[in-house]
N, C-alpha and C positions, 0 to 999 in steps of 0.2 A: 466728284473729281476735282484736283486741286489744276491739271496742267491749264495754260493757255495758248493761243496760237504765236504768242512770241517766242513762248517755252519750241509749242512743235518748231519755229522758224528756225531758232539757237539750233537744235537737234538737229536736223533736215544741215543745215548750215554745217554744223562740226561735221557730219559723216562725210559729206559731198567734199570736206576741205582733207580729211581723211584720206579717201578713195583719189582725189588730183597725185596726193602724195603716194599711192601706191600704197599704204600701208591697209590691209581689210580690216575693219568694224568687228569687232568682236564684244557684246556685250557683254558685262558682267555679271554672275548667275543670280546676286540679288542688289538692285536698284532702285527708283523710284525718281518720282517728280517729287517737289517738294512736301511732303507730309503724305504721301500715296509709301502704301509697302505693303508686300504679299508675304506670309512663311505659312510654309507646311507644316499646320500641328499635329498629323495624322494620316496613316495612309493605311486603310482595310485590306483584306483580301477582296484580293481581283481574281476572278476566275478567267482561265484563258479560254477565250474566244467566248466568254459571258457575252450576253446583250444586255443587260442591266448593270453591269460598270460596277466598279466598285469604288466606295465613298473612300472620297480625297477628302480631308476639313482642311482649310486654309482659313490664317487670321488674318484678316484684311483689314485697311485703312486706306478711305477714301477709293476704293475701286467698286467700278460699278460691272456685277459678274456678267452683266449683256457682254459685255466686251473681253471676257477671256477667252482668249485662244488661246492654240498648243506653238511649238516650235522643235526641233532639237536642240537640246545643250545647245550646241555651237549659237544658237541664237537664228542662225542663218539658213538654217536648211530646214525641209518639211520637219512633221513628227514622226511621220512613215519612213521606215526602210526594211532591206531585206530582214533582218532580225525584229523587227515591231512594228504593230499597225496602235495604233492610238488613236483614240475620240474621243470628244465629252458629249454623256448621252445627255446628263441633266445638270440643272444649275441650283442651289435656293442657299437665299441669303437669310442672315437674319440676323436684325441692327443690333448695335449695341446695348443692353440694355432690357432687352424685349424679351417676352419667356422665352424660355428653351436654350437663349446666352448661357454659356457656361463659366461665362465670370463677366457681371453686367460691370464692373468699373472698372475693365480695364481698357476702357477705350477704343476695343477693336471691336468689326464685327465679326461674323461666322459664316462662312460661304460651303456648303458640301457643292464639291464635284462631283460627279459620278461618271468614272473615267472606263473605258471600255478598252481592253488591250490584246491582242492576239499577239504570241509567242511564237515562233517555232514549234515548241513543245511545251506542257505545262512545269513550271519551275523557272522557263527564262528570264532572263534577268531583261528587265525595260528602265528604260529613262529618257523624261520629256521637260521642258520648259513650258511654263503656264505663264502667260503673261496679262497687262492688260493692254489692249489694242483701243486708245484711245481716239486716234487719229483714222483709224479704219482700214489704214492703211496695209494692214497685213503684212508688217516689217516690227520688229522689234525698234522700237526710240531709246536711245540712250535714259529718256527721262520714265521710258513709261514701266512698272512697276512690275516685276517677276519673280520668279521662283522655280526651283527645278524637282519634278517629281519622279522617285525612284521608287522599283522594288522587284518582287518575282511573281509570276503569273500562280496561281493555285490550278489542281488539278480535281478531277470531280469527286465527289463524296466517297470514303473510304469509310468514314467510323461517325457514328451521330454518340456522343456521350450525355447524358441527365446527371445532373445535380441541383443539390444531395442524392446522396443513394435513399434516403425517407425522412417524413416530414411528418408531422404528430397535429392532427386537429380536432375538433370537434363535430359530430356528425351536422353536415348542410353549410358546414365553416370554412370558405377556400382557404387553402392553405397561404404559408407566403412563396414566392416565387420559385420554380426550378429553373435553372436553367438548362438550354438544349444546344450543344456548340456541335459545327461539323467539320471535319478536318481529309484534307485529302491525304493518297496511300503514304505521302513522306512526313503526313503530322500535321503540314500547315493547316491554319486555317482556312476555308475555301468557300463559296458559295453556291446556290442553287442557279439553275436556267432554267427558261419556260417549259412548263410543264411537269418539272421534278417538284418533290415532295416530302411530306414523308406527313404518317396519322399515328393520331393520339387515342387511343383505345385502353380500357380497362373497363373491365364487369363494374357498372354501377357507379362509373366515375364519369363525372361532366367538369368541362374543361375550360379554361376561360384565358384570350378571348373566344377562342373556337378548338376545335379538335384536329386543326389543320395547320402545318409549319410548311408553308410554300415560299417562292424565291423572296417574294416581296418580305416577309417576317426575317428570313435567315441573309437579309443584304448585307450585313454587318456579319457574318460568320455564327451568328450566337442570337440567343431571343428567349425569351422567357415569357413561362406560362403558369396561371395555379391552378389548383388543381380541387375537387369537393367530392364530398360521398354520404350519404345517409347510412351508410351499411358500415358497421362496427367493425373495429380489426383489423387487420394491415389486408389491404388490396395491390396486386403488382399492376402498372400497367406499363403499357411499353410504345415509343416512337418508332413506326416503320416504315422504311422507304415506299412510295406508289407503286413502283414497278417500272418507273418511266424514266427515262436516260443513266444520269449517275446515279439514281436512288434506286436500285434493285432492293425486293423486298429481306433481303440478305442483309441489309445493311439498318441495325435495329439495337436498341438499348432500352432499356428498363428502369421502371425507380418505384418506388412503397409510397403510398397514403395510410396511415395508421387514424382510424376514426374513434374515437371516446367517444360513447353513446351519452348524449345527454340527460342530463338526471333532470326532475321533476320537482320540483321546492313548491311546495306548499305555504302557505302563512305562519304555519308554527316552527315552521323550517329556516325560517328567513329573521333577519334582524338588524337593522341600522344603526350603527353606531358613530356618536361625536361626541363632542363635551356637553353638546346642549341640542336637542331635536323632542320634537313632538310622537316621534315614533318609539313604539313599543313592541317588543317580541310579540311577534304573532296577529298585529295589525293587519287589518285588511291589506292587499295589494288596490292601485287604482285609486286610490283617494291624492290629497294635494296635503304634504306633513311641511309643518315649518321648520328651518336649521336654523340656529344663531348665525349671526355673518359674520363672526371674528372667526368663525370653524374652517381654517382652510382644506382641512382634509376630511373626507367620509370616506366610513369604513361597510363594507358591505359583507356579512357573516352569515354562511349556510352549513345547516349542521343536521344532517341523516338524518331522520327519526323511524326511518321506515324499517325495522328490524327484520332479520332473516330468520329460519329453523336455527336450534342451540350451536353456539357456534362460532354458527355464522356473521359476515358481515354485512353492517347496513345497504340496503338494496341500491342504492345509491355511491355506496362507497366508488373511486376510481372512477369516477364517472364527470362530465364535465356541463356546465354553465355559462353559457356566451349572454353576458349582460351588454347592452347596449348603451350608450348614454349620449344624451341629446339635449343642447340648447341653444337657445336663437341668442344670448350675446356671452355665455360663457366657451371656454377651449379646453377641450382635453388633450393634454398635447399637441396643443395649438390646430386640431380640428377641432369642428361644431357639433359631429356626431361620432363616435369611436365604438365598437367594441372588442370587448374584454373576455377572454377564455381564461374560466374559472376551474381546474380540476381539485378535484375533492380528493382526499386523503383516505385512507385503509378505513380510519374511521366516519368517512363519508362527513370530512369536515374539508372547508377552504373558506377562504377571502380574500375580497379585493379591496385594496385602497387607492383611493385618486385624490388628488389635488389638483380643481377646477381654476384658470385664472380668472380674471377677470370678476371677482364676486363682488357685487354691491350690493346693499339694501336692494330688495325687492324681483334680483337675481333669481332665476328658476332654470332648474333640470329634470328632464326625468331619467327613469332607468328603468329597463322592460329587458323579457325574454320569453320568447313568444318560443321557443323549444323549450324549456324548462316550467313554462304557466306562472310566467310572473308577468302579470298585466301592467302595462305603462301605468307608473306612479311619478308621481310629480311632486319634488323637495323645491321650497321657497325657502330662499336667504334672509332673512329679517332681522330688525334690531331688535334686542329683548326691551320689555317694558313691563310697567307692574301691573299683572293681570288679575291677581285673586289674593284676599287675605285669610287669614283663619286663625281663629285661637289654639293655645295651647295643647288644649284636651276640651272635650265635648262636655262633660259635666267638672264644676267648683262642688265639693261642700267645704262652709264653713260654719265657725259657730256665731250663730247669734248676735248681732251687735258689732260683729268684726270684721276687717275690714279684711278682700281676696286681691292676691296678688295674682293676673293675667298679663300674658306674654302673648303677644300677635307675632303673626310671620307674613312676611308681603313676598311673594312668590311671582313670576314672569311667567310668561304663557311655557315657558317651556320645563317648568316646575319647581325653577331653580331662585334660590333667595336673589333678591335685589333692592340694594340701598336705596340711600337720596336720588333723588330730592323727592321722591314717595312720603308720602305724611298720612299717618293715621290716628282716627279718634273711637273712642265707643262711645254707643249710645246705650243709656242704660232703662234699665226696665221701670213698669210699674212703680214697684215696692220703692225703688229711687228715684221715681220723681221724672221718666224718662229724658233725664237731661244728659248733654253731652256734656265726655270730658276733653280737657283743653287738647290741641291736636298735637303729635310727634312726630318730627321725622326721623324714620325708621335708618338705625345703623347701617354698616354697611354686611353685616349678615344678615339683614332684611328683617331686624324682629325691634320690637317696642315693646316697654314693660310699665303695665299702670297697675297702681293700686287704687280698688274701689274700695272706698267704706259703704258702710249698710246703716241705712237708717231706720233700718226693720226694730222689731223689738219682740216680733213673735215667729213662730217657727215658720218657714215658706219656700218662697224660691224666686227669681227673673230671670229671665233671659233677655240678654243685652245683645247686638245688632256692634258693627264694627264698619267705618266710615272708610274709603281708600281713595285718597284724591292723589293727583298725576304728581303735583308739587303744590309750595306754600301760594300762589296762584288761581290753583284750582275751585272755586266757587262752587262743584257740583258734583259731587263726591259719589262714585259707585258704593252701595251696602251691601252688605256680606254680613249674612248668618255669622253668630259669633257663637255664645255657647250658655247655659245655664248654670247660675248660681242657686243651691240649694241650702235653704240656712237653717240648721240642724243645732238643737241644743248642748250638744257636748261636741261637735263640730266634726262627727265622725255619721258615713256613711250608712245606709242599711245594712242590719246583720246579717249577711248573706248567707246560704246553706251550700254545700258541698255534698254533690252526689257522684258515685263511681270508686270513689276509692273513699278510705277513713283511716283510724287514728290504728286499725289492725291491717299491718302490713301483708300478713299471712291471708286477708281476707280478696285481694284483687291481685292478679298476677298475669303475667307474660310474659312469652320468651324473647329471647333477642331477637330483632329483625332482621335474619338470615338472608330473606333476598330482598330487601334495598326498599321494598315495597308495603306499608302497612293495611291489608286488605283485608284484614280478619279481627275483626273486632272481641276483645278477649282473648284471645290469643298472639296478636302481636301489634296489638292497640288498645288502650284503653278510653273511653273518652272520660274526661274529668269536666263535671258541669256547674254552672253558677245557677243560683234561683236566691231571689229578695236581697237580691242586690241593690244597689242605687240603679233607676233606670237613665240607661245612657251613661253611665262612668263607665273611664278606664278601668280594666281590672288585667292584671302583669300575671302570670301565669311561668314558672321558674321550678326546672327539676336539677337535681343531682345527679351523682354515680353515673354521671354518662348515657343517663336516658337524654330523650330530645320530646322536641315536640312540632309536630311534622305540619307541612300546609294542607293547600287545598289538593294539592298532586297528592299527596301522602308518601314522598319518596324520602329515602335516606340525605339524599343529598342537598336537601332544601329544609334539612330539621334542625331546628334551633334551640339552644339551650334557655331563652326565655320569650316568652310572646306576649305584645299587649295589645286585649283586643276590646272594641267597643258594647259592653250590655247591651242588652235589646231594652225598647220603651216600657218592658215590665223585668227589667233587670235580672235578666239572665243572658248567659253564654260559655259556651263548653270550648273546651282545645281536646286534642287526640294525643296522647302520650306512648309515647315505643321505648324497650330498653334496646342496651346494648350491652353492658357491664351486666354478672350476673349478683344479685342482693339486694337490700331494699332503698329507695329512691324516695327522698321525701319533695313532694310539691307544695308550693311556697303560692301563695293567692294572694297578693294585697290589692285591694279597690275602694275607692274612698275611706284612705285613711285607717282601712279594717286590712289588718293580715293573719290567716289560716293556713293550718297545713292538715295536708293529709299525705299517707304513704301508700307503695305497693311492692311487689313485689316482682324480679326479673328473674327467671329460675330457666334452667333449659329444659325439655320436652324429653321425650325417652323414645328409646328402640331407636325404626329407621331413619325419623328423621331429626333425631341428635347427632347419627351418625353423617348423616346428608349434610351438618352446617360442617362439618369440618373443612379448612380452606388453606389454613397453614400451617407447618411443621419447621423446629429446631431442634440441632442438635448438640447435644452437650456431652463431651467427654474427657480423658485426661490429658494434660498437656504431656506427659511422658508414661510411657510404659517399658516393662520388660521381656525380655526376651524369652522366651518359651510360658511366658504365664499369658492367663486370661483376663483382657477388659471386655470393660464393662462400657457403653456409648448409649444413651439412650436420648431417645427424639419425644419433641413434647409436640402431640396435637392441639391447634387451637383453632376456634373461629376467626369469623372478620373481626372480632372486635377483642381480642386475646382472652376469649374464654376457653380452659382446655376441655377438651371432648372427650368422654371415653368412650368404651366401648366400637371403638375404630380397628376396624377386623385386618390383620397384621398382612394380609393381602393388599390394601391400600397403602401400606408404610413399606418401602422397597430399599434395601440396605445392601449397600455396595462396599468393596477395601481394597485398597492400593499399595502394596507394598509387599515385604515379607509378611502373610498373613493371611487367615482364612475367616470366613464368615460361620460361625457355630450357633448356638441356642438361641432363638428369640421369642418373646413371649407373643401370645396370643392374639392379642388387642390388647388396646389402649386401658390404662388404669384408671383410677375416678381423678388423677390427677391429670389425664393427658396423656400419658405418661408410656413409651413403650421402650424394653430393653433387648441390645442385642449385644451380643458375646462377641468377644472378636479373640482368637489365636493366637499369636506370635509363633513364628520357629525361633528351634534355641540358636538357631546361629542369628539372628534378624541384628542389623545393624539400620542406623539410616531415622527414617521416618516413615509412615504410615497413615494414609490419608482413606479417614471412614467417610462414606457420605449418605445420605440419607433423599428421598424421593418419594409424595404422596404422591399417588397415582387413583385413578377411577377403576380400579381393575375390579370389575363382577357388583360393586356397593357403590352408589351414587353418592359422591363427594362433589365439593368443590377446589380439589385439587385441580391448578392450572387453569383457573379462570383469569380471564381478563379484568383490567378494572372496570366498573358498571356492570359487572356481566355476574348472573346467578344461572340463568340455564339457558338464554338465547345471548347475543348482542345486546348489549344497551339497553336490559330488560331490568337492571339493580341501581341504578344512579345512584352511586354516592360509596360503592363498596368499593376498597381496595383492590388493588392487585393481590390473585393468589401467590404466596410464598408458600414453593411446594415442594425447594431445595434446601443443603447444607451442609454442611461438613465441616471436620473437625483435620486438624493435622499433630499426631503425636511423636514426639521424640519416641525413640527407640532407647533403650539401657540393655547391656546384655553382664547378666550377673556374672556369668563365666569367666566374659573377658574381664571383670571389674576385680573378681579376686583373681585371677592371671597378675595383674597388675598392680592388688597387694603383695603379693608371693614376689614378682617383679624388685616391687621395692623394698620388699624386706630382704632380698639376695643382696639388692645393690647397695642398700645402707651397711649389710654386713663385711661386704669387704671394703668402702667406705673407711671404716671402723678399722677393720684389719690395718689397713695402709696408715692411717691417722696411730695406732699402737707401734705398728716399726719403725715410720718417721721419728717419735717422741722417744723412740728406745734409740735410733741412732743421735736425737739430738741430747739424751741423759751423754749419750758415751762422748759425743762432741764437749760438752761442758764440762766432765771429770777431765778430759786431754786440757782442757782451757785452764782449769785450776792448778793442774801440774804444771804445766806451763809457766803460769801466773807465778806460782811457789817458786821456782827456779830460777825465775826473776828477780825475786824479792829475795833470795839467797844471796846469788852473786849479789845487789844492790847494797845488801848488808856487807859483802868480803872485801866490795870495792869499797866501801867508805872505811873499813877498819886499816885494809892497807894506805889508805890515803892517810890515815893518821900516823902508823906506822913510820909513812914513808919521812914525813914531816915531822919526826923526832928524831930521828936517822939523820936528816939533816942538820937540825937543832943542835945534834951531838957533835955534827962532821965525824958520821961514823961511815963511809965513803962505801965499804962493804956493804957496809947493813943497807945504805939507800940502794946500793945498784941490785943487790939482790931485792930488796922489795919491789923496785922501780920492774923490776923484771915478773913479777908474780902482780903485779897493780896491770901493766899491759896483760899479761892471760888472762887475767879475771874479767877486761872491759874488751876481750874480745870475745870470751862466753858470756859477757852482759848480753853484747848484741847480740848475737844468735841465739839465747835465751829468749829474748824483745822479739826476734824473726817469728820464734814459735808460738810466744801469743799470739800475733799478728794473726800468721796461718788457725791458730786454734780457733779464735774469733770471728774470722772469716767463715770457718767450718761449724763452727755454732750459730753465724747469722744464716747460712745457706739451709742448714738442719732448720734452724725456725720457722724460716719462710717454707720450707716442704710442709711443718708441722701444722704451721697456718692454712696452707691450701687443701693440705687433706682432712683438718675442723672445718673449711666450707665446705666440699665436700659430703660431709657427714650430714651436715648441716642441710645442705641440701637434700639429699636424701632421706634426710629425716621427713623433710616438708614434704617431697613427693611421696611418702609411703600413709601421710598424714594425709594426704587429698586423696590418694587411692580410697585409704581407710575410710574417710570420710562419702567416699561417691557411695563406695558400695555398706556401707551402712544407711545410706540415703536412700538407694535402689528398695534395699533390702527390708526399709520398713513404708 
């Protein structure tokens, strides 16, 4: 409290000098002492005639809530009158600053009242002044701090609402919050009184914090709850009044829990993923795996393996994973502990990724799920460092006296190269004297390259030892197995033999590997094996034509076009060979220096189960046809790996047509090419276009039409096989010969009178230019009469023959007025020769054009036609 008793004196003083003057005291609705102030940030639903009050929030400064009392507005009079009864039941403060503040800087604190009001009737309108009563006095002070609270009384429970109407979890996973709000008969919001209620029931659902919304939870109008279930599938459950004042069991609302049953991840199920970690697919769970610490993010990867009957999907698909994660100084979302609902996809795939803060060197987490059987494991953040070195390859030969060039690699615990300041040397064998050579530091792709000479002179071998100290420093260097030098007189390994296959393709054979799976040895594997090879070399193992060569799964999807693997210490070792392409495959053997081949063969099987690889189908046919004649559309079967299939019973190939057209003759099965044709009709009116299509199906013969990818007869039973293509179609132009010579006939009518018009135009414009030359001549007539009498006239004169001029002078004027009107009728005739032209000219385009369109008619349907 900021007032003092000089302040109350002043105060006390101005009223008292006030009231001398007759004039009443009226304070004003919001004041204060100096830095003291009260405002209403909030005012709940009040239930009328509640005993539990409904929350007032007031943001205060400098008021101590011991001392609020009520007033009326006016300041002066009770809070009661015949329209309202008002009380405060309760009081709590809470400082500036402190939890639960709902804005810690802004310098106020937070006071809830809890204000008790009785109406008249529910809806009336109240309003009181809250002030602080410093002085104790029970008079509002001019200095001391107020606020006036207003609003309408609520009436008892009419309708409880939940939201969401459903909410999606994981079986034993509370959900996130519903809310429960309850409104009286006019909508308001309103609350409970002693003894109302309302329960929380549903088959199999426990509710948290409890299964009970009583006056105390729903003080505020509204309260929330979540909600769990062990039991799969959407469960309803529903809030009902007790039966007890305004909550009659009448008054009730409902909302869904949808539970995803949780799936079960096994170790080969599970796998952790970053740029750099110690974990490997299919590691135990429950152990401590280390993470690089530059790795801000892990990825967490679960993927089905549990397969269904054919089909079907993994057991686990749509099904969900609540992984937990926990560390004592890292935050997930700035908690210590979190988890994470993980649902899995159709194909019984999901993952989570986080990014933990706080990671330093030496940082630990774990991550468990104890409904799914994934045992708390424990990831450490560490710095990489150079943990192991190793040579290039396990066995050198060289020849005799010469010197082998060896490459190391310096690897970190977590198997990834790394540079300086790592320095490595070898130490060499026997034969050389076991001396070491000078040290390196290793690049920064973690490798170093020495060349040793050999001071041998007879045929032999050493094995050298390879040194890995931390840096140039290091005084006491970890040794690491390095690798054998064998020194061979023409510098070439043992002559190995090859057994399984040979230099007759025709002699070892296999079909394609149909379902994804190599488990039958001769028939859709071969193994290819080494003997008297160098013990312990590398030997590369490399096929053609689209065979592979499969691991230790022996799946499609893991088979590689070359492998190199280590001889055993009496120099041998085999790889497993699968085709896919069908023909012959030659394999390619080099090891120490020695390379062999040997071939086999990929050929398909016969009867039922050639007919069983078939998987995919195309169709190929023409881009036009015509109208009342017969195509031809044929569809080519093939397997996964586009070999065609015959003998595919024309019940599995299902041939549909779209347009003017019918579906006629289709052959049997499949030819040695794939190959199956179907006839298609046209009517003779067919305009337009026409869309064939074609559809493998499983009808009566076991195909792999409309398999999924990985899929040959169950889920996820094929890894590595495409998706079935088991559709296609074709879209052909339509041509109709009828209308095509319609439209030569068309154009040869139209070029004809064309023609016609182009001959009468040229016949009126011959007649226009014979009138133009008459004309012309008439011209040149008079032109000659006028210049003779001009001569005439002009001797007539000469003579002073006075007759003679006046009659000339008189036949000279006639002549130059039939000059002109001579000159008028060129004029006109010219005119009517350029008019005639220009017709002659329009009607050669004309022609012209007609020609061209009887010339593109001609041309369509000689094109139709052949």
């Amino acid at each position: 409290m900021n007032s003092s008793g000089i302040k109350r004196g002043l105060a006390t003083t101005a009223v008292s000098a006030l009231a001398v003057a007759g004039i009443p005291f009226i304070a004003s609705s919001a004041s204060a002492a100096a830095g003291d102030s009260i405002t209403v940030a909030s005012v709940g639903p009040i239930r009328n005639a509640g005993a539990l009050g409904g929350e007032v929030l007031l943001k205060t400064k400098g008021v101590d809530e011991a001392d609020l009392k009520l007033k009326a507005t006016n300041l002066t009079s009770g809070a009661n009158s015949p329209s309202q009864t008002v009380s405060i039941v309760s009081v709590d403060r809470i400082a500036n600053g402190d939890p639960g503040d709902s804005n810690k800087t802004d310098g106020l604190d937070e006071i809830t009242v809890n204000l008790a009001v009785t109406t008249p009737s529910a809806g009336g309108s109240f309003a009181v002044a809250i002030y602080e009563d410093e002085d104790g006095a029970g008079s509002v002070d001019a200095a001391e701090a107020r606020a006036t609270i207003s609003g309408a009384t609520a009436g008892a429970p009419a309708s409880i609402a939940i939201s969401p109407d459903s909410q999606t979890t994981s079986a034993g996973v509370p959900t996130g919050n519903y809310t429960a709000a309850i409104a009286d008969s006019a909508g308001n919001a309103t609350q409970l009184t002693t003894g109302e209620g309302f329960a929380l029931a549903g088959t199999g659902v426990t509710f948290t914090p409890d299964n009970t919304l009583d006056p105390a939870d729903l003080v505020s109008g509204s309260t929330t709850f979540k909600a769990s279930s062990n039991t799969s599938g959407e469960t309803t459950f529903t809030a009902t009044g007790n039966g007890t004042g305004g909550t009659p069991a009448t008054v009730t609302d409902s909302a869904v829990i949808n539970v995803i049953a949780n799936a079960t991840i096994d170790a080969d199920e599970f796998d952790l993923v970053t740029g750099a970690d110690e974990f490997e697919a299919g590691d135990a769970f429950g152990g401590t795996y280390q993470v690089r610490v530059d790795q801000g993010s892990v990825t967490f990867e679960f993927m089905s393996k549990d397969g269904g009957d054919a089909d079907t999907i993994p057991d686990d698909a749509n099904k969900a994973v609540v992984l937990t994660l926990s560390s004592g100084t890292l935050k997930f979302g700035g908690a210590a502990s979190k988890s994470y609902t993980v649902v899995l996809d159709a194909d019984g795939k999901g993952s989570l990724t986080v990014s933990p803060s706080g990671i330093v060197a030496g940082s630990q987490m774990t991550f468990e799920s104890a409904s799914s059987g994934i045992a708390s494991t424990t990831l450490e953040f560490a710095r990489a460092a150079a943990d192991s070195v190793k040579a290039g390859q396990a066995v050198y030969v060289t020849k005799v006296g010469s010197p082998t060039e060896v490459t190391v690699s310096v690897l970190d615990q977590f198997g990834d190269p790394i540079g300086a300041p790592a320095q490595v040397s070898i130490v060499r064998g026997l034969r050389n004297g076991s001396t070491q050579t000078a040290r390196q530091t290793v690049g920064s792709d973690g490798k170093a390259t020495f060349t040793l000479p050999d001071a041998g002179t007879t045929v032999g071998s050493e094995t050298f030892t390879i040194n890995l100290f931390e840096d140039q420093f290091d005084g006491t260097p970890s040794n690491f197995a390095g690798a054998r030098i064998d020194y061979t007189a023409d510098g070439l390994g043992g002559n190995f033999t090859i057994a399984g296959a040979s230099d007759d393709a025709t002699a070892t054979k296999v079909f394609p590997l149909y379902d994804g799976v190599a488990n039958s040895a001769g028939s859709e594997f071969e193994t290819i094996s080494v003997a008297l090879g160098t013990p312990d070399a590398p030997a590369t193992f490399s096929v053609d034509n689209g065979a592979l060569i499969v691991g230790s799964d022996n799946t499609l999807a893991k088979a590689v076009e070359s492998k190199t693997i280590t001889l055993s210490n009496t120099g041998t070792g085999s790889v497993n060979v699968i085709g896919t392409k069908t023909g012959v495959v030659t394999v390619t053997i080099t090891s120490a220096g020695r390379t062999k081949t040997v071939k086999y063969t990929v050929e398909q099987p016969t009867g039922a189960a050639l007919e069983a690889s078939a998987r995919n189908v195309e169709l190929d046919g023409p881009e036009g046809v015509v109208a009342g004649d017969v195509a031809t559309y044929t569809a080519t079967v093939t397997d996964a790996f586009g070999n065609p299939v015959p003998t595919v019973d024309d019940s599995n190939v299902v041939f549909q047509v779209s347009g003017p057209a019918s579906l006629q003759n289709k052959e049997g099965a499949t030819d040695a090419n794939g190959e199956i044709e179907q006839t298609v009709l046209l009517t003779d009116s067919a305009n337009g276009s026409i869309t064939v299509s074609v559809r493998g199906e499983n009808s009566g013969n076991v195909t792999q039409f409309g398999k999924a990818a990985n899929s040959y007869a169950a889920a996820n039973d094929a890894p590595g096989l495409s998706a079935s293509k088991n559709t296609d179609s074709v879209t052909s132009t339509v041509t109709n010969i009828e209308a095509l010579e319609q439209a030569v006939e068309d154009a040869e009518i139209a070029l004809a009178e064309a023609e016609a018009d182009l001959a009468s135009a040229q016949a009126e414009l011959d007649v226009a230019q014979a009138e133009l030359a008459i004309a012309q001549a008439n011209v040149d007539t008079l032109t000659a009469k006028k210049q003779k009498l001009r001569k005439k006239l002009n001797r007539a004169k000469a003579n002073d023959n006075k007759q003679k001029a006046k009659t000339t002078r008189k036949k000279l004027r006639q002549t130059k007025r039939a000059l002109r009107a001579a000159k008028d009728d060129v004029t006109l005739a010219q005119a009517k020769v350029d008019a005639r032209t220009t017709v002659v000219t329009l009607r050669q385009t004309q022609v012209d054009k007609a020609q061209a369109d009887l010339d593109e008619a001609q041309a369509n349907l000689d094109e139709a036609q052949n």
